[in-house]
N, C-alpha and C positions, 0 to 999 in steps of 0.2 A: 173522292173520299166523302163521306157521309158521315153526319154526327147527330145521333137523336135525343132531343131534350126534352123532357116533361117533369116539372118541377111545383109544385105546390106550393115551396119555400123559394120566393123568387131573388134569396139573398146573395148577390156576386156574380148571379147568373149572365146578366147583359155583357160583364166585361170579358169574362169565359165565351159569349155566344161571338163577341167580336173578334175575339183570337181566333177562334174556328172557322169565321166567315173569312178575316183576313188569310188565313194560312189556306182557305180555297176550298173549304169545306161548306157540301150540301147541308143545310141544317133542316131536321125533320121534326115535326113539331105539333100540338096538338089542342085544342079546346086553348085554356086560360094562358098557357103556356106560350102559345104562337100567338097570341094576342098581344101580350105582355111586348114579347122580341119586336113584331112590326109597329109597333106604337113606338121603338124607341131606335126606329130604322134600318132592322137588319133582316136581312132576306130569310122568310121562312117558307119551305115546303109544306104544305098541313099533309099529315098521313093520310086521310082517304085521298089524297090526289095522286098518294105509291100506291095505295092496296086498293082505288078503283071501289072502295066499298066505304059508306058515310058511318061517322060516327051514331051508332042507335040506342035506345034506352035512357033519352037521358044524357047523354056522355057517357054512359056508364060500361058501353064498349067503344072501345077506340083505338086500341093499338094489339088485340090479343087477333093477329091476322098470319098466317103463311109467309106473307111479303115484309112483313116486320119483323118477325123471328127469328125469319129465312136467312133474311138479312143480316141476322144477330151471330146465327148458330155455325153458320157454312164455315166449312174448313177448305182447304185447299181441294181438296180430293172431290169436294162437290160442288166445285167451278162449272161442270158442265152443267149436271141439272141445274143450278142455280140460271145457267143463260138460257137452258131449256124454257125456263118456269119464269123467267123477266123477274127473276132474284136479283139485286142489288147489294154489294156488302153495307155492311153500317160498322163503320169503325171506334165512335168512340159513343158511347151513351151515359147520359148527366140522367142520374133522375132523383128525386126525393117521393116519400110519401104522403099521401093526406096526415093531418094532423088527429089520429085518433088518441093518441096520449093525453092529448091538452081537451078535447071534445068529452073524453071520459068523464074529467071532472066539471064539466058542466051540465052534468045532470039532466040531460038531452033525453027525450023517450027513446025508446030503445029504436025503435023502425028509424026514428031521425040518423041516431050513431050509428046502426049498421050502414049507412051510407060512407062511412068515414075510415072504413075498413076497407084497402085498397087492394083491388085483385092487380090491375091491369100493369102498375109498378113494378111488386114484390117479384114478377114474373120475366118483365125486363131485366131488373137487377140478377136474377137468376142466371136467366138466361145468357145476360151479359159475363159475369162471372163464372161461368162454367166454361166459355169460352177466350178466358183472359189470356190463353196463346197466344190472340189475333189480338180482340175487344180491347180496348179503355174502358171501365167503368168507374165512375164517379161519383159519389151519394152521398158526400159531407161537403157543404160549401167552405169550410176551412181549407180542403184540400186546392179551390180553383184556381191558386194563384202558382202554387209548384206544377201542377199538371198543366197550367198555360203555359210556365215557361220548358219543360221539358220536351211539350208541342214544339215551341217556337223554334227549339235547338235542336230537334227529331233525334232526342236523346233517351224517350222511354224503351227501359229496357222491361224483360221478362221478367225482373223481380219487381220492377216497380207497379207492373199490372197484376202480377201474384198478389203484391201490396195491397192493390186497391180491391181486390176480389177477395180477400181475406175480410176487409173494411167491410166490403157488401154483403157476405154470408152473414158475419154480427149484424149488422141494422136491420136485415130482416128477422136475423130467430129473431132478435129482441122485439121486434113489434109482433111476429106473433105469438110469442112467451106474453106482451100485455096483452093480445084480446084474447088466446086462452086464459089467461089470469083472471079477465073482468069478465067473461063467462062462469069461474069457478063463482067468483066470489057473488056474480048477480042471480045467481041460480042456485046458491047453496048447494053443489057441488062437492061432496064431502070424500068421493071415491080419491085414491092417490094415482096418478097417471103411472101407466107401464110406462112411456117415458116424456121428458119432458124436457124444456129450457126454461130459467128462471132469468125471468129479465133484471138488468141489471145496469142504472144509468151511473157515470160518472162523474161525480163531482168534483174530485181532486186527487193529485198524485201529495203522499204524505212526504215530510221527509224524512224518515223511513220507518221499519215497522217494528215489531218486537222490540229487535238490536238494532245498532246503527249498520252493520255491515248487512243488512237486511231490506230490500225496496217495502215501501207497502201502499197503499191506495185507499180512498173513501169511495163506495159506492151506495146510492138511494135506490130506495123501492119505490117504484112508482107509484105504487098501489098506497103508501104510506106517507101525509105529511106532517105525522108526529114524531118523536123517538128523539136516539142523541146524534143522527147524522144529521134530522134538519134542523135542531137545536141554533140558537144564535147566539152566536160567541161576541160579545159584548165587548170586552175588552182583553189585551194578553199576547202571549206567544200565540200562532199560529197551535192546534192542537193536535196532538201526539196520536200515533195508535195506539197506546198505552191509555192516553189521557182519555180516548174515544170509548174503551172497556171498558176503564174505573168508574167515568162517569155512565156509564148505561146499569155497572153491577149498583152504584151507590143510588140510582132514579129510584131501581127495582125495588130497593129497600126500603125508601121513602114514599114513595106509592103503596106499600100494602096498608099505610095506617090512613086512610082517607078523614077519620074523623079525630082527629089526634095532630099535634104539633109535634112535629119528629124531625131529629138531625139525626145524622150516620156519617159518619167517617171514613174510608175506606181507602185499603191499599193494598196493591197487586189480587185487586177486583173480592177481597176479602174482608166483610166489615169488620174494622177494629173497635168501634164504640158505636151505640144505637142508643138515642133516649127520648123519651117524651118531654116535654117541658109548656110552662103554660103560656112560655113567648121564645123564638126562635134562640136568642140570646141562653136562655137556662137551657133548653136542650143540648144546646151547643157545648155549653159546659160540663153537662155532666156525661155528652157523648166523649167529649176529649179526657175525661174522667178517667175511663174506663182503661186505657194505656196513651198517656201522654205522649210516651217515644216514639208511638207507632204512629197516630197524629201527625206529628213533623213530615212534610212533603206529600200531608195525604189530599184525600179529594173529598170533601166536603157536600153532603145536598140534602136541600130544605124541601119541603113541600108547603112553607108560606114563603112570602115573601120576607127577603130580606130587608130589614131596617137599617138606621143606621147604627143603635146599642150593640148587634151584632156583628157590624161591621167593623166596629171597631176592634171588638175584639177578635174578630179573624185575621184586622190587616196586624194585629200584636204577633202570627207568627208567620213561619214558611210554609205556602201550601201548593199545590200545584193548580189546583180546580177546586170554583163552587159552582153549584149546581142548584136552580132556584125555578118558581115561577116565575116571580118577579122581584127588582129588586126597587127600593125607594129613590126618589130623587140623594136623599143623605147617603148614602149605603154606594151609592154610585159613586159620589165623591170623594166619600175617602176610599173608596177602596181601588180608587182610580190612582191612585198614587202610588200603589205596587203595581207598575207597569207591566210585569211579568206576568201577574198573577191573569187565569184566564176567569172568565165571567160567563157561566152558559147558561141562559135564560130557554127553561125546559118545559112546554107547556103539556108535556104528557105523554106518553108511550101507547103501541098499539100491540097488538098481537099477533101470528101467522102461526110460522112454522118456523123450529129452530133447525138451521143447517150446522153441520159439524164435516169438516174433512179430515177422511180419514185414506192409509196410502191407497193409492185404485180405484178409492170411490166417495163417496161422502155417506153422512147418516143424517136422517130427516126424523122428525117429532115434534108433536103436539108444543107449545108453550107449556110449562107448569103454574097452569093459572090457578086451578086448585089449592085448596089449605089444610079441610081435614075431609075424612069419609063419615066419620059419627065420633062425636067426644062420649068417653066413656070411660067411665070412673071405675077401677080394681080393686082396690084397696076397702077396707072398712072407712076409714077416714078418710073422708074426702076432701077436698082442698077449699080454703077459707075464699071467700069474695077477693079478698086481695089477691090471694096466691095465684086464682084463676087467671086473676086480668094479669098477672105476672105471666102465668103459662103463656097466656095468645097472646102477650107479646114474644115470649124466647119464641116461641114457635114460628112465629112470623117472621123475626129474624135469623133461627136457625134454617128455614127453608133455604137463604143467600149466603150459606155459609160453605166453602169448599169440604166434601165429605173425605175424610169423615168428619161430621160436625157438633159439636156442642159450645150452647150458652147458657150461661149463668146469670140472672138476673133476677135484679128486688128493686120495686116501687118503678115500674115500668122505665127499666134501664137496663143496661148490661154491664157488669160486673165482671165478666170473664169470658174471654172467648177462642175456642178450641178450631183449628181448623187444619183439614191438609194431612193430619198424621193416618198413618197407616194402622193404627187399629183406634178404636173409640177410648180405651179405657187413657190412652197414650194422649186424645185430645183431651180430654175432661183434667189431664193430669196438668195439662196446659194450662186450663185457663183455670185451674185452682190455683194455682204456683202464680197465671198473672194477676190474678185477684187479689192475694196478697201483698205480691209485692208493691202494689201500688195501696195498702191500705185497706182495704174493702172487709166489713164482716159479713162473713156468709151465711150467720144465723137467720133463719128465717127466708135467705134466697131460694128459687126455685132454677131445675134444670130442665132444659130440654136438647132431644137429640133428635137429629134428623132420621134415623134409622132406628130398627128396633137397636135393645142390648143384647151383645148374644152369652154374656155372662153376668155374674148377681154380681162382678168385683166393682164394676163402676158405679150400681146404688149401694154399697158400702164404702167405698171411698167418698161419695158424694155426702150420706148422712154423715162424717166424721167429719166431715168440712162447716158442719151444720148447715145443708140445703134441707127442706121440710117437703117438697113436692115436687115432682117428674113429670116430664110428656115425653110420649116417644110412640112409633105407628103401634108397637107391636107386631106380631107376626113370625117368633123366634120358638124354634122345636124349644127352650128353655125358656118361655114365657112364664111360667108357672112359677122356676127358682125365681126369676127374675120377682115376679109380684109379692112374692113369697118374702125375700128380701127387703122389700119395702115397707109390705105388714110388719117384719120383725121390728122394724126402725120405727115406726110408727110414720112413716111418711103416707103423703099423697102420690096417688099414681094414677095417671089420665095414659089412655088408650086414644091417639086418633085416627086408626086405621089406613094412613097414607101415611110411605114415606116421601122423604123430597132428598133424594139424593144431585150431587150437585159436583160433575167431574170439569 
């Protein structure tokens, strides 16, 4: 019996290499590898003393041989040539890869990391795995302690080498899904591949996802170590897959205002309250303003730091998630005392590509980094200094609104907010009805929609509500009524040739 080891990650391997030497097994072994094992006294074969041929280049060929393969590949039926050819089987193969993941971000010149990029591995493992009939393959050291003792009781069966061959196909797409990845992205690389794997490392099993009767999982982008998966959860529950959406919809919203002090509120990934304020505390307030009930168990995120004036009055209600850069030594303290409450200290988001699964397949697209194509004013009256900075704010937070979308807002706040219904006229009616209810005059408020209007009834219901100015992309065969409507009100009407639809 033969066992071939080549490992780069020397972690568990010695005790694994002494179960195979005990149970009577040749161990084959190579460069760092067989070094590592005879220093720590277990009998190694070095492969060029099976394949007659010395490691060349470097080390950079050393096991891609006939005799090593051969050894891999052979089935029963090719027992003969095998003793023809001085073929030996290899029954069980350990191997790991260089570390090009971790070498990536070290910022290595390029000729350096192509070194780090493992042919001679990824090949074994293949090769191992496609033969898991006969093969053991084994490429996670987590695994060495059940496959030693299954050795030990010569109890692996044909699913448990399926098992492990199933393991081996994911570790290699995944390392070659990262250096296609860090090809795209070091080359600007803009074409979408005919096909592809997206790597995909794991961080943790949730408990559970959506619903409870639901599994779900956290996975990181290698290529990525900003956003709300590598986020630091500071204090709290363990976080939700629910909690992991709210808080990335509520980031989204807090990052478009970079120059501005901004809270957002947000529940079932739909901002209920957006506002500006000139310390985290008054945005605070007057984002909970906007529908206090919806507040209750929502998810909260700053783009300053948290203090302690606001802390206290966040720890005053029930919330599920805040969302911060950073929070103050004060702000840590009390708000350490709702033990439940989670603390995600977010130093920023990155961009790619948005994945969506859909049945059979999935659907890929650009981020909507974008805000408008050209502002551009319709109307005779055009919108006051105020009104303006009111529009690019709705704007900015009707981009994060579920479509169909509309918000209502005056003095860089929101006052009402329309989301999810099935037709526009049906959200706007929404957030007039919540605007009210909680108080809010809408003279002088501005609207904006994510979408054109496809009829003049929503800037007539809107001027009766008394809003004074509109944003919306345009681009409606009724664009005309629609403007038309606005001149008669005497409102403002801003064209920004993008819409930001949002399913």
């Amino acid at each position: 019996m033969k066992a071939l080891i080549s490992v780069y990650n020397k972690q568990g391997i010695e005790n694994l290499a002494r179960v195979l030497q005990d149970l009577g097994y040749e161990i084959i072994s190579s460069g760092g590898t067989a070094r590592y094992l005879k220093e720590r006294g277990i009998t190694v074969k070095d492969v060029s003393e099976i394949t007659g041929f010395p490691e060349i280049f470097g080390g950079r060929v050393k096991t891609l041989h006939p005799i090593v393969h051969g050894g891999i590949l052979m089935r029963e039926k090719d027992k003969e040539d095998a003793q023809r050819l001085g073929i030996d089987p290899i029954d069980v193969v350990v191997v790991n890869l260089y570390p090009f993941e971790e070498k990536m971000k070290d910022n290595l010149p390029l000729e350096e990391l192509a070194e780090f990029i493992d042919i001679g591995g990824p090949a074994l493992i293949r090769a191992s795995a496609k033969n898991f009939f006969r093969v053991t393959v084994v490429v996670d050291p987590e695994d060495y302690g059940w496959v030693a003792n299954k050795l030990k009781e010569g109890s692996f069966s044909l699913e448990d080498r399926a098992y492990l061959a199933w393991k081996a196909f994911c570790y290699t797409s995944y390392y070659d899904g990262l250096i296609a990845g860090f090809f795209q992205r070091s080359f600007d690389i803009e074409e979408v591949p005919k096909k592809a794997s997206v790597p995909m490392a794991l961080l943790r099993e949730l408990r559970y996802g959506e619903n409870p009767h639901q599994r779900g999982w956290l996975f990181k982008d290698p290529f990525d170590d900003l956003g709300v998966a590598n986020a630091q959860v500071l204090q709290g529950k363990e976080m939700s897959f629910n909690n992991y959406l709210d808080a990335e919809a509520a980031a989204r919203v807090v990052l478009e205002f970079p120059n501005d002090c901004v809270c957002t509120i947000v529940k079932h990934n739909n901002p209920c309250g957006v506002a500006v304020g000139n310390d985290p505390l008054e945005a605070f307030l007057k984002a909970k303003e906007t529908d206090p009930e919806a507040a209750f168990g929502g998810i909260v995120a700053f783009n300053e730091e948290v203090d302690g004036k606001v802390a206290k009055e966040l720890a005053s209600m029930f919330l599920e998630v805040i969302v911060a850069p950073q929070y103050s030594e004060e702000a840590l303290k009390i708000l350490s005392k709702k033990k439940n409450l989670r603390l995600v200290r977010l130093l920023g988001l990155s961009f790619s590509k948005d994945i969506k699964k859909v049945s059979g397949g999935y659907l890929l697209q650009e981020e909507d980094t974008a805000l408008t194509e050209e502002l551009k004013v319709v109307t005779e009256r055009e919108p006051t200094e105020r009104e303006m900075e009111d529009l690019l704010f709705a704007w900015k937070v009707c981009k994060h609104v579920k479509s169909n979308a509309v918000v209502i807002a005056k003095d860089k706040r929101t006052l009402g907010i329309g989301s999810g219904q099935v037709s526009r006229v049906d959200s706007l009616r929404c957030a007039i009805e919540k605007a009210k209810r909680y108080g809010f005059d809408l003279k002088g408020a501005v609207l904006a929609s994510e979408a054109f209007f496809p009829f003049r009834d929503s800037i007539d219901i809107a001027h009766e509500a008394g809003i004074t100015a509109v944003i919306h992309p345009g681009g409606s065969i009724r664009d005309e009524e629609v403007i038309s409507a606005a001149k008669e009100h005497g409102m403002a009407m801003v064209l920004t040739g993008m819409r930001h639809f949002r399913h």
